[in-house]
N, C-alpha and C positions, 0 to 999 in steps of 0.2 A: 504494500500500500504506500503509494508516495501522493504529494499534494504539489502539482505544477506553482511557481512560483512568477509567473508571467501572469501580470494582473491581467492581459487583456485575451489570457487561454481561454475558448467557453466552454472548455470539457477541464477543470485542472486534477481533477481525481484521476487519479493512476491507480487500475488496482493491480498491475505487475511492481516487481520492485527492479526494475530496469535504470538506464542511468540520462536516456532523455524520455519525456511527454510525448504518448503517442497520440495525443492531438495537437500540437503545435510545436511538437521539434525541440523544446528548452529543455536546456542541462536540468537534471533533479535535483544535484547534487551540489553544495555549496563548499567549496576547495577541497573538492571531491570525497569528504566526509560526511555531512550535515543533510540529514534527509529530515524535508517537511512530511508531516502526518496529517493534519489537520491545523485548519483553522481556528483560534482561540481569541480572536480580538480584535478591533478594526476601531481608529481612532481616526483624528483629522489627519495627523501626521503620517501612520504607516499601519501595519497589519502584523499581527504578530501569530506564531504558529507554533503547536509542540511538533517536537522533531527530534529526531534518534542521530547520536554519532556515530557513526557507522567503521569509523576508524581506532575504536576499541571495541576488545571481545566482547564484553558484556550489551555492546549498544546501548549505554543509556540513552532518558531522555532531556533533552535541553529543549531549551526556548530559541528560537527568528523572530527579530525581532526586523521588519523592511522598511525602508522611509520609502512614503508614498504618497505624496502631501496630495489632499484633496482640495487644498484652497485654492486660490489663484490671485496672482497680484505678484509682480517680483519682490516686495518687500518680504510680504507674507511669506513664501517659499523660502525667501534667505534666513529670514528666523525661523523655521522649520528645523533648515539644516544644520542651523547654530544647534538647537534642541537637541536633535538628536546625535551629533557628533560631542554634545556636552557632557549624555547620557553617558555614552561612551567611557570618554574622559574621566568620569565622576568616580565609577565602578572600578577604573583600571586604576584612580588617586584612593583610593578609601580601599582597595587591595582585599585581602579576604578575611571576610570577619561571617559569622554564622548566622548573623543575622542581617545578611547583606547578598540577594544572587552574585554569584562570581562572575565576571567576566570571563569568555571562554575565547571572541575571537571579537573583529572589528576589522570590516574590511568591504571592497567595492567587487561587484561583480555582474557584468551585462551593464554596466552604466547605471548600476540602484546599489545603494548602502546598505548594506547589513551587519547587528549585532547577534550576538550568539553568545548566550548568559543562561546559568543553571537551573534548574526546572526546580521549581517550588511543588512539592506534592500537596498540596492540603486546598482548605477553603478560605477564602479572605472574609475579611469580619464583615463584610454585606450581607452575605451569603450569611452567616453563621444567623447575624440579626433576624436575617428571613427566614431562615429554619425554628430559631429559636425564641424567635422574641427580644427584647431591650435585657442589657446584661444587668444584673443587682449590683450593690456597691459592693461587695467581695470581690467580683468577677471584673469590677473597672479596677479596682485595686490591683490586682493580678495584672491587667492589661498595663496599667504602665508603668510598673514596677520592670514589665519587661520590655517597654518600647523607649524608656529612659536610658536604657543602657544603652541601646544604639545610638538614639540621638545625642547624647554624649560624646559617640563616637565620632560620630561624624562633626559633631559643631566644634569638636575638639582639634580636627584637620581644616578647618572653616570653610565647611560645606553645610548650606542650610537647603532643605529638601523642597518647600512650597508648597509641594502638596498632598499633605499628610490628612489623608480620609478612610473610612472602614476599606473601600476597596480595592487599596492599596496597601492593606497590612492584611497579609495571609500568614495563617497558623499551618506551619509544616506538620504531618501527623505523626514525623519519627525526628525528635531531636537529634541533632546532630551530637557525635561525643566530642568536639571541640566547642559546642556552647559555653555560655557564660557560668558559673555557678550560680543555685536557686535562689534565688532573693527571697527575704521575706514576705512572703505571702505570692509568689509568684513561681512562674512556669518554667524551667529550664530551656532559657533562648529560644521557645514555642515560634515567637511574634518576627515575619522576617518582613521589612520594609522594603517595597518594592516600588519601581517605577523612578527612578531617578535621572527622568528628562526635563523635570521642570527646576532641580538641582543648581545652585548656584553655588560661585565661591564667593565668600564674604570678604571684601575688602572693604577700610572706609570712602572710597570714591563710591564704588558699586551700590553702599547700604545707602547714600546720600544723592543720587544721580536720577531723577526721573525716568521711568522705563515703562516697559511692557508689565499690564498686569497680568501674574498670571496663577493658576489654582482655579479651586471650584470653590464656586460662589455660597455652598452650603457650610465650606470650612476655610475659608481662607481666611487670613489675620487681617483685625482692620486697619492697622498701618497699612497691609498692602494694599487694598482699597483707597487706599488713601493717596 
C-alpha cells in the first residue's frame, strides 16, 4: 500500500508497494526510503501523511510532512515557506528530547519541500476531550505538571511555540524510557508537543517588532493579538 504524493494524481492510492504511481508515473519513495501510507492532515500550508521507512528492518512508522500552500498572493506563499522551513529548523535546534517529534530528514524533492519527523502513537487532547469529556482538576494538574517541563525546555533554548492548543498536545500510549522523571502528580513525559511551524526564536528585536499574527484564535495570548 503506498499513497502517490503528486497533489495533482487523481488515483494516488497504490495498493502494490512498487517504487513509482501506476497512475501518474511519480517516484513513491522519498530519498528512496520514506513511503506514504495515508493521508493524516491537510492545513493551509501543506498535507501531512503517516508513512513507513522502508530503509530499516523493522519499517517503522514516521510522519511527511509536504508544503503545499493553498493560499495565493507572493507575500503569503513567502511566509508559508519561512513557516515551514522554520519548523524544520526548530526541531533540528531543540535536538531530541521525549517530549518533542524528532526530526528524521528535511529536504526538497520534485520541486516540493519535505519534512520527515517521528510518529507520535497516541490521541491529542481534542480527541481525548471528545471521547471523554472536560478533564477534572486532578487530570489538569497532571497535564501541566507534564507540559511545563517541555516548555521549559524549549523557552530555555529561546524558542516560544505560538501555538499551544488541545490539538497539538498528543499523549503517546507507550512512554518513552528516556522520558523525564514522574512529577508530582503527573505522567511520565505522557504529553508530547507537536507542530512547531508557528515556532519562533525569541530575541528582543523579534519580541518588540510588529509582525504577522499568528495561532488560533480560541488560545492565542492577548499580547499576541495585540
Amino acid at each position: 500500500m503506498s499513497y502517490c504524493l503528486n497533489p495533482n494524481c487523481p488515483k494516488p492510492v497504490n495498493t502494490n508497494g512498487g517504487n513509482f504511481c501506476l497512475t501518474c508515473g511519480s517516484k513513491l519513495l522519498l530519498k528512496e526510503r520514506y513511503r506514504a501510507i495515508k493521508p493524516i492532515g491537510q492545513g493551509g500550508f501543506g498535507r501531512t501523511f503517516l508513512a513507513i521507512d522502508e530503509d530499516k528492518p523493522s519499517k517503522p512508522p514516521c510522519v511527511i510532512k509536504q508544503f503545499y500552500p493553498q493560499a495565493q498572493g507572493t507575500s503569503t506563499v513567502q511566509k508559508a515557506v519561512e513557516l515551514f522551513t522554520q519548523e524544520a529548523m526548530r526541531l533540528d535546534e531543540l535536538g531530541r528530547h521525549p517530549q518533542i517529534p524528532e526530526l528524521l530528514a528535511y529536504f526538497t524533492q520534485d520541486d516540493r519541500q519535505y519534512l520527515v519527523q517521528e510518529f507520535i502513537d497516541g490521541l491529542n487532547l481534542a480527541q481525548e476531550l471528545e471521547q471523554k469529556g472536560a478533564f477534572n482538576e486532578t487530570q489538569i494538574r497532571q497535564l501541566l505538571n507534564d507540559l511545563l517541563l517541555v516548555l521549559q525546555f524549549c523557552h530555555a533554548r529561546q524558542v516560544i511555540h505560538r501555538d499551544i492548543k488541545p490539538e497539538n498536545i498528543i499523549r503517546r500510549i507507550t512512554p518513552q524510557p528516556s522520558a523525564p522523571p514522574v512529577t508530582k502528580g503527573g505522567t511520565q513525559g505522557g504529553l508530547v508537543l507537536v507542530d512547531f511551524g508557528a515556532a519562533k526564536e525569541a530575541t528582543y528585536t523579534a519580541l518588540n517588532r510588529t509582525g504577522t499574527s499568528i495561532g488560533s484564535p480560541e488560545y492565542v495570548a492577548p499580547e499576541q493579538i495585540r
